[in-house]
C-alpha positions as CSV (number, residue, x, y, z in Angstrom):
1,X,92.8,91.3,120.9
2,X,96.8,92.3,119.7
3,X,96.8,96.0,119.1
4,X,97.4,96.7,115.3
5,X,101.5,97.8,114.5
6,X,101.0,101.3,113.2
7,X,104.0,103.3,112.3
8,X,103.5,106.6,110.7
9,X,104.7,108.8,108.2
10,X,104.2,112.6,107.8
11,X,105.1,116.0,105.7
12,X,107.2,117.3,108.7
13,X,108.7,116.1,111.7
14,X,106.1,118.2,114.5
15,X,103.4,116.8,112.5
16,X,104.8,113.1,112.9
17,X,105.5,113.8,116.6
18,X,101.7,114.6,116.9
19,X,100.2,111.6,115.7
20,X,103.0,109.5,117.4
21,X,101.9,111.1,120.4
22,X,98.5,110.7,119.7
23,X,98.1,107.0,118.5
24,X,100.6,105.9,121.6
25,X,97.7,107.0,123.8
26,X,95.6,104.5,122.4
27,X,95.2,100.8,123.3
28,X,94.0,100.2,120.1
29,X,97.1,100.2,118.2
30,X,100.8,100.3,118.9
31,X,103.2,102.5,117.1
32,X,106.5,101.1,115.5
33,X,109.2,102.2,113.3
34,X,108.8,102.3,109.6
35,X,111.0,100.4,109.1
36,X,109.7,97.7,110.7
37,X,106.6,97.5,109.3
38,X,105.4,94.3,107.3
39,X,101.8,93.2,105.3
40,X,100.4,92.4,108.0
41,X,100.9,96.1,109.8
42,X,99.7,99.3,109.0
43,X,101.0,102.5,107.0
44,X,100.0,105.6,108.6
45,X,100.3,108.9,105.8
46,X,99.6,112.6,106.3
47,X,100.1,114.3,103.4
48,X,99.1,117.3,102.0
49,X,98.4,116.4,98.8
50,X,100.0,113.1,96.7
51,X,102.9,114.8,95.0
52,X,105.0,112.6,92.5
53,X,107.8,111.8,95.6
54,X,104.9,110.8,97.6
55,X,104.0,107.9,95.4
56,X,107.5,106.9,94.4
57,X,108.5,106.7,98.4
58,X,105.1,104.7,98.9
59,X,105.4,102.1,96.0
60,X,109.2,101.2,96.4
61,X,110.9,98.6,98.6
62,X,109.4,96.8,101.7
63,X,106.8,99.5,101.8
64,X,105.0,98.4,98.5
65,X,102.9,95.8,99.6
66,X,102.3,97.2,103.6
67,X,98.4,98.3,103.8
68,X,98.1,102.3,104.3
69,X,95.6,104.9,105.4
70,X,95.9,108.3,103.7
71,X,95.4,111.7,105.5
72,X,95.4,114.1,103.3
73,X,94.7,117.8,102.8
74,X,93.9,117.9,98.9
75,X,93.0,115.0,97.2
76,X,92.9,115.6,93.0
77,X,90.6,112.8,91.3
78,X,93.6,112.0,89.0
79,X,95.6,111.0,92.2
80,X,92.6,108.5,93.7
81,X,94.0,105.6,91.5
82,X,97.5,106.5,92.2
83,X,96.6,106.0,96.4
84,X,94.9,102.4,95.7
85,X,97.9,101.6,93.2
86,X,100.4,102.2,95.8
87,X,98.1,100.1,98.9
88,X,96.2,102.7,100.4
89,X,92.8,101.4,101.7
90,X,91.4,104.2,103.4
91,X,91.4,107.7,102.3
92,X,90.9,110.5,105.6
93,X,90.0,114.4,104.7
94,X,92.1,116.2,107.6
95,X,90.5,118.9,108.0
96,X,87.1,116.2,108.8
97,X,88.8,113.6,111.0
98,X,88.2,113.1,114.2
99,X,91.2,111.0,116.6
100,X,88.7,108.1,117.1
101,X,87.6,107.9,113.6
102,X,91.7,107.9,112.4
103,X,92.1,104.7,114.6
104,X,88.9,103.3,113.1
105,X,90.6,103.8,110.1
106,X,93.2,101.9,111.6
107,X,92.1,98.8,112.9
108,X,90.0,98.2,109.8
109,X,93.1,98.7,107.8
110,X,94.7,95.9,109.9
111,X,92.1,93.6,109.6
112,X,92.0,94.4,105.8
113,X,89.2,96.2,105.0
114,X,89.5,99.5,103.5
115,X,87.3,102.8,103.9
116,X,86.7,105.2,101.0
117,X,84.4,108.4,101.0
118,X,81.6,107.5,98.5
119,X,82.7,110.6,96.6
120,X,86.3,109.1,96.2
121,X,84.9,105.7,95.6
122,X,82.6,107.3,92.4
123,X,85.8,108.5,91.3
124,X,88.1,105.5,91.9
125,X,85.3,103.2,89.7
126,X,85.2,106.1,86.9
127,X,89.0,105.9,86.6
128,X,89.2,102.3,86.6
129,X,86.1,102.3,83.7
130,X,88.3,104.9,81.7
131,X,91.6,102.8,82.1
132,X,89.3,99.7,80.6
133,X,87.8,101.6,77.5
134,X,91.1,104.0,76.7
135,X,94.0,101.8,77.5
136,X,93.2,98.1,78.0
137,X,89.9,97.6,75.7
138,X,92.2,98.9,72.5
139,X,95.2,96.1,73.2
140,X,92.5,93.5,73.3
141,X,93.5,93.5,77.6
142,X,91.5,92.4,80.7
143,X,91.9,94.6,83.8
144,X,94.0,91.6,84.9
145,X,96.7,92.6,82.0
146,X,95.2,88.7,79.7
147,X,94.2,89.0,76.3
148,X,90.5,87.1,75.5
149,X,92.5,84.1,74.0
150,X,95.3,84.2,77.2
151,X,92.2,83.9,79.3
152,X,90.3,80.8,76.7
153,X,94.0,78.9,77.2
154,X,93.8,79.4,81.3
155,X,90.5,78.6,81.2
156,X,91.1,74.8,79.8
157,X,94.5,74.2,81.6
158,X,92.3,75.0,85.1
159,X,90.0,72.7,83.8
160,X,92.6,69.7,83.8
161,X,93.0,69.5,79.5
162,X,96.6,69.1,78.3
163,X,98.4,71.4,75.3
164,X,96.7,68.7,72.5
165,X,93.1,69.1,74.1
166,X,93.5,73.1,74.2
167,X,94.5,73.4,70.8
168,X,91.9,71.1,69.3
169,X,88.9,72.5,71.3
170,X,90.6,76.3,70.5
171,X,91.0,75.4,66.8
172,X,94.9,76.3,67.2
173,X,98.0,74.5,66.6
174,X,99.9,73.1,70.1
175,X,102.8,75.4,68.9
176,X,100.5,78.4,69.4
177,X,98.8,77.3,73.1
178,X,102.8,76.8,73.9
179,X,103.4,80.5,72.8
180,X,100.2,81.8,74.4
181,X,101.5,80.4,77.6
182,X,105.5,81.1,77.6
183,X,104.2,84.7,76.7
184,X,101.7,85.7,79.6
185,X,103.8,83.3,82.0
186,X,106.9,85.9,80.8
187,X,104.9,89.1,81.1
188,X,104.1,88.5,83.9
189,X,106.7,86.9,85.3
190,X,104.5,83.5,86.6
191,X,106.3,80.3,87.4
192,X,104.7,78.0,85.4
193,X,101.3,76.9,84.5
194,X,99.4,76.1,87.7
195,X,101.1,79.8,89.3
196,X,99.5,81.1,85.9
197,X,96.1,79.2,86.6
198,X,96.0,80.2,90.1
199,X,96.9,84.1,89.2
200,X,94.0,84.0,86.9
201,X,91.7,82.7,89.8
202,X,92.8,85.3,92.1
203,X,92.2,88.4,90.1
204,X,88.7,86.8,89.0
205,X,89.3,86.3,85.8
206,X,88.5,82.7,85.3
């Protein structure tokens, strides 16, 4: 088995050094630069705590979509759905975790699983039920970001039905299935109908 690319990124520079040291002693995983680090590596973080710089560095650029395990010191239940927005799929306490249990953390990173404390995971499904009902539910918005009719109009184009057959079985005019389309296609900047269709099927939605 290929050792999982890890490169790692910490608060100070003896702390990096550390856990450089440490994770190059291990077979398991081999340590890189970060800025060599694509999807299908991992993101190593030590943090104290997710300060706003923290999750501007981790959402921008090539680093966006990379998979990443947190180590934190202090982690503030407002800042769980910040760490999952910006990729990270395991969450480590560092004043709990063990060496071996950091490059468990690891290798389940790179084989895409993720690992949260049940604690944070009670708190990561309570924020993501209050971003439904406060923010979402009121614009008439699936999790996904598509309105109930949005979702009716994907619904019939992945069943095969052309603008006509949509607009008579959704009692609209074709003008109005056109606009439905142009305007999630534009929000969310999709190519065109089957990239819309196949977004839809990917975030479960249809």
């Amino acid at each position: 088995m290929e050792p999982v690319q890890v490169a790692v990124q910490a608060t100070d520079s003896i702390t990096k050094t550390g856990l450089t040291s440490f994770l190059r002693t291990r077979s398991e995983v081999a340590v890189t630069d970060i800025d060599m680090v694509t999807e299908q590596d991992v993101l190593m973080v030590q943090a104290d705590r997710m300060t706003p710089q923290i999750v501007a560095n981790l959402r921008q650029g090539a680093l966006a979509m990379v998979p990443k395990v947190l180590l934190i010191g202090e982690l503030r239940e407002n800042d769980v759905l910040s760490a999952v927005e910006c990729r990270v799929v395991a969450v480590l306490p560092r004043n709990r975790t063990s060496g071996d249990r950091l490059v468990e953390a690891i290798l389940a990173a790179g084989s895409g699983r993720g690992q949260l404390p049940p604690d944070l995971l009670g708190q990561l499904l309570d924020s993501v039920r209050r971003l439904q009902h406060d923010v979402l539910s009121p614009r008439g918005l699936s999790a996904a970001g598509l309105t109930s009719r949005e979702v009716d109009v994907l619904r019939l184009m992945a069943d095969g039905w052309d603008t006509g057959d949509i607009a008579e079985k959704l009692c609209y005019s074709e003008r109005t299935v056109k606009n439905v389309i142009y305007e999630l296609t534009s929000r969310l900047n999709l190519r065109n109908r089957p990239h819309a269709v196949a977004y839809a099927m990917q975030a479960g939605i249809i």
